[in-house]
C-alpha positions, 0 to 999 in steps of 0.5 A, spaced: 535 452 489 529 449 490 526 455 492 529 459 486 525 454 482 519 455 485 519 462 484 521 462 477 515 457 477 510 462 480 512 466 476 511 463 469 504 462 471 502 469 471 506 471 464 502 465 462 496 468 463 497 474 460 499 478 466 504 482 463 503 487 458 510 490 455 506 496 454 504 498 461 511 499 464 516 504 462 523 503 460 525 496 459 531 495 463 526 498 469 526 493 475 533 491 474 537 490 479 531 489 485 535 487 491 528 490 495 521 491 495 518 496 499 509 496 500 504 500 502 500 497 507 494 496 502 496 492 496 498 487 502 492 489 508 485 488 505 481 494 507 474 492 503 471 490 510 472 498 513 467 500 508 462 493 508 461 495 516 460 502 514 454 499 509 452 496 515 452 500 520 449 505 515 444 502 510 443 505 504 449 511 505 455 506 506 459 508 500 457 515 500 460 515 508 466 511 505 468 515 499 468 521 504 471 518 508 477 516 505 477 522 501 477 527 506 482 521 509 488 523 505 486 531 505 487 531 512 494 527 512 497 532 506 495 538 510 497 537 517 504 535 513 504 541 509 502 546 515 506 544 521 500 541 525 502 533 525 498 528 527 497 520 525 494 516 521 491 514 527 488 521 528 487 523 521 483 518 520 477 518 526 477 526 524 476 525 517 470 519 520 467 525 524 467 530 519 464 525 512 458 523 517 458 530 519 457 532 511 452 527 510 448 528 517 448 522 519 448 520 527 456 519 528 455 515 536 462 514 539 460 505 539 459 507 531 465 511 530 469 506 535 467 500 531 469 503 524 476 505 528 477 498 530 476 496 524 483 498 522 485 494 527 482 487 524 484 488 517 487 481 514 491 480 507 488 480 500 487 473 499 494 472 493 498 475 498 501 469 502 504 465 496 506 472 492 510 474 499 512 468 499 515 467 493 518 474 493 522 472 499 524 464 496 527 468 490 530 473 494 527 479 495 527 482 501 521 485 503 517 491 507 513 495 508 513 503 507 507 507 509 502 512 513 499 508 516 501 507 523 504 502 527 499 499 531 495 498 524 501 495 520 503 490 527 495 488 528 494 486 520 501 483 520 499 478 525 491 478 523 495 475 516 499 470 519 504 474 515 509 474 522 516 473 519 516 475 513 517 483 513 525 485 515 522 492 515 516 496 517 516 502 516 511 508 519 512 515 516 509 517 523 516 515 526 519 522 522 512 525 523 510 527 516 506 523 510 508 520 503 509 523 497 513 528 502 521 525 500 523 524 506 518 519 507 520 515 502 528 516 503 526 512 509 526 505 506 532 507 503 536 508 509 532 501 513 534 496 507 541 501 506 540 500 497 540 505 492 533 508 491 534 504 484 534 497 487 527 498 491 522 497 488 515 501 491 508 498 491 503 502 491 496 501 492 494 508 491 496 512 484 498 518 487 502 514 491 505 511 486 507 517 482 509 521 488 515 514 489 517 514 482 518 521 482 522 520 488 527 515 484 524 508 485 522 503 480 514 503 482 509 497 480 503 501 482 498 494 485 491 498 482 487 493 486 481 498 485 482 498 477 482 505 477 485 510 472 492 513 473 493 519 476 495 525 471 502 527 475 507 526 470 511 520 473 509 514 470 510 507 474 514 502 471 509 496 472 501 496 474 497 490 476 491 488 479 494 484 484 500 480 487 501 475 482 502 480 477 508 484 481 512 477 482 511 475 474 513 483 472 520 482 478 521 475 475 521 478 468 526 483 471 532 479 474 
């Protein structure tokens, strides 16, 4: 099939580059099996021009502004799951906005803070997306997402990338109101694409997202676009890479 060909094709380009590295996955037989691939919202939508606006708008304090930001971003999402106080993506992220400019004293006016809101709603691919996905998909994986983010966020970014089409699922953990790494967060994709947990692999951007799927039950490659170190959650991913292409030489090498 032609399209199998070009797949194992992409895929042979990135083990030639050296991509692959046995030592960083798990056990040898991980990923056998993959009928599906579920990512979270960032190892496909670039969020960097979120932060370079905040530079913009607050020269010098940028990245003091963001680092709080997304800090106390995810802060809030896990306490309002664990307290019984919902609320979503969408609201955790404008409250945890107005609390880091709150910290670092600076003027927070409602056309600023709806710029950098908006911002989320403008987010395109990383550029290695479009022909990872779509060699993913020729090979015959099928693809979704799973994440936080709501679904306002992940329909703009879907259509910003010009990516319509190649989802058959996208998944909100605001539909059952509560936040990844609760379990039931992720047994969602399970019941969407009706698999085991074992023939799903997850798609990390963040690492403690990736250890919270593979404590779930997946086989997880961890995208660390961010190349930072592993969180320190006893659950160690199967696979790691800076981008895309890495994750379609490491399920190629898989199948």
């Amino acid at each position: 099939m032609h399209s199998r060909r070009e797949f194992l094709a992409f895929a042979a380009a990135g083990l030639a580059t050296g991509v692959l590295a046995p030592a960083a996955f798990g056990r040898a037989d991980a990923g056998a099996g993959l009928k599906a691939i579920a990512f979270d919202a960032f190892p496909i939508l670039d969020p960097r021009p979120v932060f370079v606006l905040a530079e913009q708008l607050f020269p010098g304090k940028g990245a003091e502004l963001s680092n709080a930001w997304r800090t106390r971003q995810f802060e809030y999402q896990w306490l309002r799951a664990l307290s019984g106080q919902y609320a979503d993506f969408w609201r955790a992220t404008e409250d945890s906005l107005v609390f880091a400019a709150e910290l670092l004293k600076l003027d927070l006016t409602p056309g600023k803070r709806d710029r950098l809101m908006h911002a989320y709603l403008e987010l395109k691919a990383w550029p290695d997306v479009p022909v990872a996905l779509r060699a993913l998909k020729d090979g015959g994986m099928r693809l979704g997402f799973l994440s936080n983010a709501t679904p306002q966020i992940l329909d703009a970014g879907i259509g910003n990338a010009g990516l319509g089409g190649m989802f058959e699922q996208v998944l909100s953990t605001d539909r059952i109101k509560t936040y990844k790494p609760d379990p039931r967060a992720y047994q969602m994709a399970v019941d969407a694409f009706g698999l085991r947990k074992e023939e799903i692999l997850f798609v990390a951007f963040a690492g403690w997202d990736a250890a919270g799927a593979k404590s779930f039950g997946y086989p997880v490659f961890w995208a660390n676009r961010l190349n930072l170190p592993a969180e320190k959650l006893g659950a160690a991913v199967d696979g790691v890479g800076q981008g895309l292409d890495e994750l379609v030489g490491f399920v190629a090498s898989r199948r």
